[in-house]
C-alpha positions as CSV (number, residue, x, y, z in Angstrom):
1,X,9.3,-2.4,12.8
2,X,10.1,-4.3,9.0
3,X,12.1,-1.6,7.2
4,X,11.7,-1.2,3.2
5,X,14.7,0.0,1.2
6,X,13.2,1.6,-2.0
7,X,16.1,2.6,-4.8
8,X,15.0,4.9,-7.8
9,X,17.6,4.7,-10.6
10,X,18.1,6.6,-13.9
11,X,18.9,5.7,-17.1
12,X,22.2,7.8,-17.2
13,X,22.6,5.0,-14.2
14,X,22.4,7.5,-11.0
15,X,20.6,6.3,-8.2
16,X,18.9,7.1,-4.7
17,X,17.7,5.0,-2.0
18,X,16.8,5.0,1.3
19,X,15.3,2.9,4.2
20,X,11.8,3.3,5.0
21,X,9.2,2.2,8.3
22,X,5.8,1.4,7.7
23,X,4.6,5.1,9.4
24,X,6.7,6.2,6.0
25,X,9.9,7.3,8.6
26,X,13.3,7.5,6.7
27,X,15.8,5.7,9.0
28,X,18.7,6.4,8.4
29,X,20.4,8.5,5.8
30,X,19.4,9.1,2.0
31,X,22.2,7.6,-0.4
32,X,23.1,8.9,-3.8
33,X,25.6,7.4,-6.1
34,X,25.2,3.9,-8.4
35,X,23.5,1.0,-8.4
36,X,26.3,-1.0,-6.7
37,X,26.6,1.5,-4.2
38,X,22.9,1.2,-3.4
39,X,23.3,-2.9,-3.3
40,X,26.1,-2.4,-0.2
41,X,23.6,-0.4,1.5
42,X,20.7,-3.0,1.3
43,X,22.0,-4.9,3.9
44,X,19.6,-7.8,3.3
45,X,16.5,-5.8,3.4
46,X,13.2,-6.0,1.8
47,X,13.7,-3.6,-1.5
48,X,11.5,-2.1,-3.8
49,X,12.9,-0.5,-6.7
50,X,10.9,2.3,-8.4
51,X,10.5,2.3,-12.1
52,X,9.9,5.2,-14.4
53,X,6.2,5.6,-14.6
54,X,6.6,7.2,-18.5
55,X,7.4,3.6,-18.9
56,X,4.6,2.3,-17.5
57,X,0.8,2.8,-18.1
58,X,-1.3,2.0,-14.9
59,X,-5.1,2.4,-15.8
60,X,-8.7,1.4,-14.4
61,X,-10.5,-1.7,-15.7
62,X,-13.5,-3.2,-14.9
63,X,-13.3,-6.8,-14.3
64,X,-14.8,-9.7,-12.7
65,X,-14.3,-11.7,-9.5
66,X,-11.3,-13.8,-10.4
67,X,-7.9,-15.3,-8.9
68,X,-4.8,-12.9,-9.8
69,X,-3.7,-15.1,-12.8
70,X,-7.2,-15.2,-14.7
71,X,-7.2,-11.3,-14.4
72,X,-4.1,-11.1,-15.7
73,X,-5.4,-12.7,-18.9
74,X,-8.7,-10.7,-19.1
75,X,-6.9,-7.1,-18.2
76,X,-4.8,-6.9,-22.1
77,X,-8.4,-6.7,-23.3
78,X,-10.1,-4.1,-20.9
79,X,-6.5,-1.7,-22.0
80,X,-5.9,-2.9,-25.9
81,X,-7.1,0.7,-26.8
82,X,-4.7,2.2,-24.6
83,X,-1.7,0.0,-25.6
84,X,0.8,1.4,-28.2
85,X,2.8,-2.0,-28.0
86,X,1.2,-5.6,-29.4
87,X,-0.4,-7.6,-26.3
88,X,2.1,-10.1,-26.8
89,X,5.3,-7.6,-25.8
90,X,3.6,-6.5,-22.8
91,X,3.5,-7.7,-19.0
92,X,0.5,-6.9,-17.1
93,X,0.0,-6.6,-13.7
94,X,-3.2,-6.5,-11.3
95,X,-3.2,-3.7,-8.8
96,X,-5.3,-2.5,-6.0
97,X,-9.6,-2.5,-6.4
98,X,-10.1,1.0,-6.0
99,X,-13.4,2.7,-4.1
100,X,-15.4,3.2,-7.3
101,X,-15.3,-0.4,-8.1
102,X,-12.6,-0.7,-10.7
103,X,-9.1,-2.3,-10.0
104,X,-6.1,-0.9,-10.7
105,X,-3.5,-2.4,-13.6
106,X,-0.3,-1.7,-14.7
107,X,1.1,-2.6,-17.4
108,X,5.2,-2.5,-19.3
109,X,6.8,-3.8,-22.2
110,X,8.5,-7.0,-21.3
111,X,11.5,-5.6,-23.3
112,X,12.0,-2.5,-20.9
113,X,11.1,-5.3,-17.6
114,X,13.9,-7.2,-18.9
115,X,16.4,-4.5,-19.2
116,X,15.5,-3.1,-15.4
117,X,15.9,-6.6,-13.9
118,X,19.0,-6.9,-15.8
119,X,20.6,-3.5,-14.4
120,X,19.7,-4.2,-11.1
121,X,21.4,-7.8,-11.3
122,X,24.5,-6.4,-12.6
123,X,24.8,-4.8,-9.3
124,X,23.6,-7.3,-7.5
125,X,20.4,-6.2,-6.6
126,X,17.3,-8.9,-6.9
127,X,14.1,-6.7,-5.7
128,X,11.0,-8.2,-4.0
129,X,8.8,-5.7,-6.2
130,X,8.9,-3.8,-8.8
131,X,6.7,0.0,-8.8
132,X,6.1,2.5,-10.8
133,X,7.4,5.9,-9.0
134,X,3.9,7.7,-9.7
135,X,2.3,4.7,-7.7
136,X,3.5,6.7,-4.7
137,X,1.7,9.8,-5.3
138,X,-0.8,9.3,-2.4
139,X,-4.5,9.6,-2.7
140,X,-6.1,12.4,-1.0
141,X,-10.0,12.8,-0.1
142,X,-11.2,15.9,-2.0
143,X,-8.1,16.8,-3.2
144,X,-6.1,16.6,-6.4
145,X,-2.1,16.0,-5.9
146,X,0.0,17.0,-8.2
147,X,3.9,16.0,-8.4
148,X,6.4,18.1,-10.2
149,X,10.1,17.0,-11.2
150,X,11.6,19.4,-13.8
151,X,9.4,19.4,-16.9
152,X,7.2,16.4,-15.8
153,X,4.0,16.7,-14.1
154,X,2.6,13.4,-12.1
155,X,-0.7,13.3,-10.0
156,X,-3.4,11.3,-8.7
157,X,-7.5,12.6,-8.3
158,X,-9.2,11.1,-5.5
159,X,-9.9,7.3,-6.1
160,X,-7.9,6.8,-9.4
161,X,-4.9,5.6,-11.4
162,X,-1.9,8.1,-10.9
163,X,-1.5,9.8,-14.6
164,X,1.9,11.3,-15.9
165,X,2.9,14.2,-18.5
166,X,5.8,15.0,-20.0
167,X,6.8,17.9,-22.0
168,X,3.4,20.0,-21.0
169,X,2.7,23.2,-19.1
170,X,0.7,23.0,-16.0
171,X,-2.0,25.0,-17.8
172,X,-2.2,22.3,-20.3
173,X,-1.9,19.3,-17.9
174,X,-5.1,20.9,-15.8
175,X,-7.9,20.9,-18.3
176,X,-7.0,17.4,-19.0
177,X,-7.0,16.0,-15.5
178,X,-9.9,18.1,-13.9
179,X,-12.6,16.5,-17.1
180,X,-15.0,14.7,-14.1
181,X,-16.9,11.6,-15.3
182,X,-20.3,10.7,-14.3
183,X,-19.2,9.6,-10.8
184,X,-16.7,12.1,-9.9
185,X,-17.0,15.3,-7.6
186,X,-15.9,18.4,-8.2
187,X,-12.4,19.0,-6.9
188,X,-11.9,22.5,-4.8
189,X,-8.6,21.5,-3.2
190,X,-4.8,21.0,-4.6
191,X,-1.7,19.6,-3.1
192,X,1.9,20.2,-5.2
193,X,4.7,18.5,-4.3
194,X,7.9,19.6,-6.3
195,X,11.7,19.5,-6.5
196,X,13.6,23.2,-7.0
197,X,13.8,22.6,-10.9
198,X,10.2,21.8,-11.1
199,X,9.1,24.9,-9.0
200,X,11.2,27.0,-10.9
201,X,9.8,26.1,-14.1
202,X,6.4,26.4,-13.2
203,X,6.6,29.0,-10.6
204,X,4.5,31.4,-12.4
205,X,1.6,29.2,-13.2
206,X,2.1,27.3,-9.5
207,X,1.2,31.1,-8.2
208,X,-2.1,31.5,-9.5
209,X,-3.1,27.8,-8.4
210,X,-5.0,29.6,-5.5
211,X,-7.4,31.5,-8.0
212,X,-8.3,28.0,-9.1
213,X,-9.0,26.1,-6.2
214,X,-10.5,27.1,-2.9
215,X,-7.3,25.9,-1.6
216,X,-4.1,25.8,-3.1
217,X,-0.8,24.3,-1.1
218,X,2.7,24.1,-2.8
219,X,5.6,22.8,-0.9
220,X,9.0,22.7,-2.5
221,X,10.7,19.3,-1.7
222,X,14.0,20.0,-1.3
223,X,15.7,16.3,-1.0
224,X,13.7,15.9,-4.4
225,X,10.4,13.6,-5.0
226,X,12.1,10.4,-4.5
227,X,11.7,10.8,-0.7
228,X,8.1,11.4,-0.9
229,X,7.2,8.8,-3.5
230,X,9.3,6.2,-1.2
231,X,7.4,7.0,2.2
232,X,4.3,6.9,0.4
233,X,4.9,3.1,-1.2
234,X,6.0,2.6,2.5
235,X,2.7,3.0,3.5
236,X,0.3,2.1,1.0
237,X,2.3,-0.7,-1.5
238,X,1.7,0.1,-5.0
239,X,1.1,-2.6,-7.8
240,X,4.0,-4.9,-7.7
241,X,4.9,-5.6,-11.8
242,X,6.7,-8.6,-10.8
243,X,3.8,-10.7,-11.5
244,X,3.0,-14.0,-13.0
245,X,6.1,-14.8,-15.3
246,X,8.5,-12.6,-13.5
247,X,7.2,-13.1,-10.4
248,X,10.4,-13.9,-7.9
249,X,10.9,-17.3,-7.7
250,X,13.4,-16.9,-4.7
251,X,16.8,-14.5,-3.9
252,X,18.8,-17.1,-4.5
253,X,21.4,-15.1,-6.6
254,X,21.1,-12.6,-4.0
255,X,22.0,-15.3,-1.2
256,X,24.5,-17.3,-3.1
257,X,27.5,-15.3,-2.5
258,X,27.7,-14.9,0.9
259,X,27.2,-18.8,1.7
260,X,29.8,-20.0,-1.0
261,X,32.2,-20.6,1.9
262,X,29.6,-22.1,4.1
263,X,28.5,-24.5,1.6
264,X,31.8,-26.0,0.7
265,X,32.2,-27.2,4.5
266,X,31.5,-30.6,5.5
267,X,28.4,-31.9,5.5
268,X,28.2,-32.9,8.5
269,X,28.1,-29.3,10.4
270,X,24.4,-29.3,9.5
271,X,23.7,-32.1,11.9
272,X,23.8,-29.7,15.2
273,X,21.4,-27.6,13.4
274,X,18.9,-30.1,12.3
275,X,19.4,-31.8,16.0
276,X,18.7,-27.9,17.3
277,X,15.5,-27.7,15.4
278,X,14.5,-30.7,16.3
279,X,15.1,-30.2,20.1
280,X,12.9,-27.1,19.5
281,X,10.1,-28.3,18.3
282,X,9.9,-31.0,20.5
283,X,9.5,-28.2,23.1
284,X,7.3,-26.6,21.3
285,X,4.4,-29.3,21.3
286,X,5.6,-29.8,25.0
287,X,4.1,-25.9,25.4
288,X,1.3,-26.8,23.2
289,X,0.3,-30.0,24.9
290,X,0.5,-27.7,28.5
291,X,-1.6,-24.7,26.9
292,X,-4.4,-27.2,26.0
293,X,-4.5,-28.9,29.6
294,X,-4.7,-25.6,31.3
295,X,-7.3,-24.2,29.1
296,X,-9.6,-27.8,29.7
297,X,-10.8,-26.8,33.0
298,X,-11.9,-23.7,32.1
299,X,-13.3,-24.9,29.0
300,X,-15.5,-27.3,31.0
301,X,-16.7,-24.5,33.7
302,X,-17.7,-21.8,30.6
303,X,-19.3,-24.5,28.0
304,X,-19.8,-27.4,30.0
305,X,-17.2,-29.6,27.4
306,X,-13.8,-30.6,28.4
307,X,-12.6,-30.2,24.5
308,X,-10.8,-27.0,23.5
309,X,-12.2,-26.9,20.2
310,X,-15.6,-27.0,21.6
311,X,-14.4,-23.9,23.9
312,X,-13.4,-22.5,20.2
313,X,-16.9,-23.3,18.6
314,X,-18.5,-21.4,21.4
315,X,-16.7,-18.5,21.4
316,X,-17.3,-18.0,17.5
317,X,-20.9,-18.7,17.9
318,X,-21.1,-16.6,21.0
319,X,-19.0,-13.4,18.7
320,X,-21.2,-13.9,16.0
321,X,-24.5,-13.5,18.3
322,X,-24.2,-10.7,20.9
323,X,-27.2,-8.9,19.3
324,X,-30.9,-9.4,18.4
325,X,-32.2,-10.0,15.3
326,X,-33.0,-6.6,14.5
327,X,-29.1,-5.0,15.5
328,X,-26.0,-5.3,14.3
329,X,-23.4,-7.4,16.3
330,X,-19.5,-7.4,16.9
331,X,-18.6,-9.2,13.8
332,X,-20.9,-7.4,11.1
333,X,-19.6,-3.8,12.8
334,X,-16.1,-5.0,12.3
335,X,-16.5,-5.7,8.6
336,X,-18.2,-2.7,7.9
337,X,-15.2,-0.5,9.7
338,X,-13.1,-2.7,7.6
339,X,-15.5,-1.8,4.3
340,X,-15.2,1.6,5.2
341,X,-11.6,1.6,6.0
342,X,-9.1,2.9,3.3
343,X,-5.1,3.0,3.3
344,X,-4.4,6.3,4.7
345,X,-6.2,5.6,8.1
346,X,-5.2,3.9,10.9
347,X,-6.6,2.4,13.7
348,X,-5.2,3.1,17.3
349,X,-7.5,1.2,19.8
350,X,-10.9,-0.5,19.3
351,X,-13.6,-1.4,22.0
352,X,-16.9,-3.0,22.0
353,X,-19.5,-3.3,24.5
354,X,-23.0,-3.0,25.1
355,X,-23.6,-3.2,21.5
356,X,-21.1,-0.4,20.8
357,X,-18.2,0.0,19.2
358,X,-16.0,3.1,19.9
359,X,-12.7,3.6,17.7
360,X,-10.0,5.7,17.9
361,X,-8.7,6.3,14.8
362,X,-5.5,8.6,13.0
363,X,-6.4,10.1,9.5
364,X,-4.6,12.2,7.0
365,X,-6.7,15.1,8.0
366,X,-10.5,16.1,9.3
367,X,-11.7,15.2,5.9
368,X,-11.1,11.7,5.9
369,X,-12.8,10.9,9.3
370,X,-15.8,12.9,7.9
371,X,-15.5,10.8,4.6
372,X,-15.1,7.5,6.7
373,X,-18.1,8.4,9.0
374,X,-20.0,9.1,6.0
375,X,-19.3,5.8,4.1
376,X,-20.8,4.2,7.7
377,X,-23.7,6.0,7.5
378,X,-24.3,5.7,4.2
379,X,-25.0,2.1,4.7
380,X,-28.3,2.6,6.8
381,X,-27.0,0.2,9.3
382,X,-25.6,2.0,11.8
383,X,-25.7,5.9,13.7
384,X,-22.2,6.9,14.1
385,X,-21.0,9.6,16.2
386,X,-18.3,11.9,15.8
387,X,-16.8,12.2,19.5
388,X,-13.8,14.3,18.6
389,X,-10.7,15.3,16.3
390,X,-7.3,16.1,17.4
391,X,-4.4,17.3,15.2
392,X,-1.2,15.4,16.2
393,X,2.3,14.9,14.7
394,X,1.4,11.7,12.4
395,X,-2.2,13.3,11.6
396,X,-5.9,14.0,13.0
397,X,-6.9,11.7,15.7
398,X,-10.6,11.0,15.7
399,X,-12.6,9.0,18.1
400,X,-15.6,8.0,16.8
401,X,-18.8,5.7,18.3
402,X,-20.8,3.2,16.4
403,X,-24.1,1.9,17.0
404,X,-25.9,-0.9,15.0
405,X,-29.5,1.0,14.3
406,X,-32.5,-1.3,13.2
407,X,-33.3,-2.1,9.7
C-alpha cells in the first residue's frame, strides 16, 4: 500500500515526521531533528506537512453547488466576520461537505503560507499538501474528542470544524464547545488524547471528566500528538491549503537535483526509451485487440450482437433494472450505502442477490454501525438488518443485510 510521510515542524525549527499506510500504520520509525533531516528521510514519498492550526481558522459555511474555484471566491464572504486579517491577505481553501450540510473551509494569511513553503524549500522539501494539525483530530459518533499538547486544547464535536484554544483551562474551554445549536445532540461521551505535559497540566480537571460525561476516556500519548494527528490525516485527508494560487504546479525543484547528471548526457540515450515505450504500447493494443475478439462470441450468445459495446450497454441496462417498479435495485442500494457511508468505515466484502444486499463492514466502534444502519433507515427505502458485530484489532466488524422495501 501508497505510504504518506507527514512532517510537523516548529517555529523554533524542530521537527517530526513519520511514514504512514492508509489503515493509519506507522512504518517504520518516528524521526525527530530538522527540516533537512526530515527531507533525507522522504525518500521520494507523498508528504503532507502539518501546519499550526492557531494559524489557521477552519470553519462551516454554507454554500452553493459550485466547482472548487467559484467556492473559493464565495467562501471570504460566508467567514468575513470571523477574519481578523483583510480578505485580500488571506488564502482560502475548500474542505470536506460535512453530514449536516455545510462544507468545511480553511483559511491562512498568505504571508504566514508563504513563510511555511519557504522553510520547507530551504530544506528541500516541496509537499503535495498542506494541513492544519487539528484537521487530524478524528470525528467520532456521539462523542466529543478533545486533544491536549501542553497549555493548548484542540477538539472536534461530532460532524464539525475542529476548534483550537490556547492559553485556557479545560473548565473554560468546555462551556464554550458543549453550547449545542439547533441541530446538535447532546453529547454524553469524551475522548482525550494528550502528551505528558498536557496531562500534567490538566490532570486535576482531566479527573473529574467522568462526573461530566456518562463516559470519560483519557489516554496519555506518550510519542506526543503528532503520531495521532498523522495516522488520522492518513486516513481521512484533511483540507489541503495548497489551493488555487498555491496549488502545486509540479515537484520539479524537488526532481531537479537528482537528474542534473542525467540531463547533461547526450541526447540521444532517450531514444531506447522512447523506442521501449513504443514497443509497449504496440503490445498493448495487441492485448486489447485479443480481449475484444474473445469477448465477441460471448457477446453474441448473451445479447444476440457481435459488438462489445453493445455487450457494455446491456449489462448497464440489465444493473440498472434487476427490480420492479416498486423495489429498490443494485445500483440505487449502492448509492445509498455510499450516502450513508462516512470516513471512518470501511467496507470488507459486498454481495447482492435476490434483491439483497449483505455487507460486511469495519467501524470505529458499535456506535457507528448503529448510526450507519440508522441513516439507511431513515430513508424509508429500505429494512436493514443488523446480523452481527465483532470487536477486532482494526475495529468492530459488522455484517449487516439490506432490503429495498416498497414506497
Amino acid at each position: 500500500m501508497a505510504e504518506t510521510f507527514f512532517v510537523r515542524w516548529s517555529d523554533a525549527g524542530t521537527a517530526a515526521w513519520g511514514a504512514f499506510d492508509p489503515t493509519g500504520r506507522l512504518v517504520g520509525a518516528l524521526g525527530r531533528g530538522d527540516l533537512q533531516s526530515a527531507q533525507a528521510a522522504l525518500a521520494g514519498r507523498r508528504s503532507v506537512a502539518l501546519v499550526n492550526a492557531v494559524d489557521v481558522l477552519t470553519a462551516e459555511a454554507t454554500l452553493p453547488a459550485a466547482s472548487q474555484a467559484r467556492l473559493r471566491q464565495i467562501a471570504p464572504f460566508s467567514l468575513e466576520e470571523l477574519l481578523a486579517n483583510d480578505v485580500d491577505e488571506m488564502v482560502f481553501a475548500i474542505g470536506p461537505k460535512l453530514p449536516a450540510g455545510a462544507t468545511l473551509v480553511a483559511a491562512a494569511a498568505k504571508e504566514r503560507m508563504d513563510a511555511w513553503l519557504d522553510e520547507l524549500g530551504a530544506a528541500g522539501i516541496v509537499p503535495n499538501a498542506l494541513a492544519s494539525e487539528a484537521d487530524g483530530i478524528p470525528d467520532m459518533p456521539a462523542t466529543l474528542v478533545l486533544v491536549i499538547e501542553g497549555d493548548r486544547i484542540s477538539g472536534r464535536k461530532p460532524g464539525r470544524a475542529p476548534f483550537v484554544f490556547e492559553g485556557l483551562d479545560l473548565a473554560q474551554v468546555l462551556p464554550l464547545v458543549l453550547t449545542r445549536k439547533p441541530d446538535e445532540a447532546e453529547l454524553h461521551h469524551v475522548r482525550v488524547f494528550t502528551d505528558a505535559a498536557g496531562h500534567e497540566r490538566f490532570a486535576e480537571e482531566l479527573a473529574v471528566l467522568g462526573s461530566r460525561f456518562a463516559s470519560a476516556d483519557v489516554k496519555i500519548l506518550n510519542e506526543g500528538v503528532f503520531p495521532y494527528l498523522a495516522a488520522t490525516l492518513a486516513q481521512r485527508p484533511g483540507t489541503n491549503l495548497l489551493q488555487g494560487a498555491y496549488a502545486p504546479k509540479s515537484n520539479w525543484r524537488a526532481m531537479l537535483k537528482p537528474w542534473r547528471v542525467a540531463a547533461s548526457l547526450p541526447g540521444a540515450a532517450v531514444a531506447p526509451g522512447l523506442l521501449l515505450q513504443g514497443a509497449q504500447l504496440w503490445q498493448l493494443s495487441r492485448v486489447d485487440a485479443a480481449l475484444d475478439a474473445a469477448l465477441i462470441p460471448a457477446c453474441q450468445r448473451v445479447v444476440g450482437e457481435a459488438s462489445v459495446s453493445a455487450c457494455q450497454r446491456e449489462v448497464r441496462q440489465r444493473l440498472g433494472s434487476t427490480a420492479g417498479p416498486t423495489t429498490e435495485d443494485f445500483l440505487s442500494t449502492l448509492a445509498a450505502v455510499a450516502a450513508a457511508h462516512d470516513a471512518s468505515t470501511r467496507m470488507d466484502a459486498l454481495n447482492y442477490r435476490n434483491r439483497a444486499m449483505n455487507l460486511q463492514l469495519i467501524t470505529q466502534n458499535t456506535d457507528a454501525a448503529v448510526a450507519f444502519e440508522r441513516k439507511l433507515e431513515q430513508s424509508r427505502r429500505f429494512a436493514v438488518e443488523l446480523e452481527s458485530t465483532n470487536p477486532t484489532d482494526s475495529g468492530t466488524e459488522v455484517r449487516l443485510r439490506i432490503v429495498g422495501v416498497n414506497p
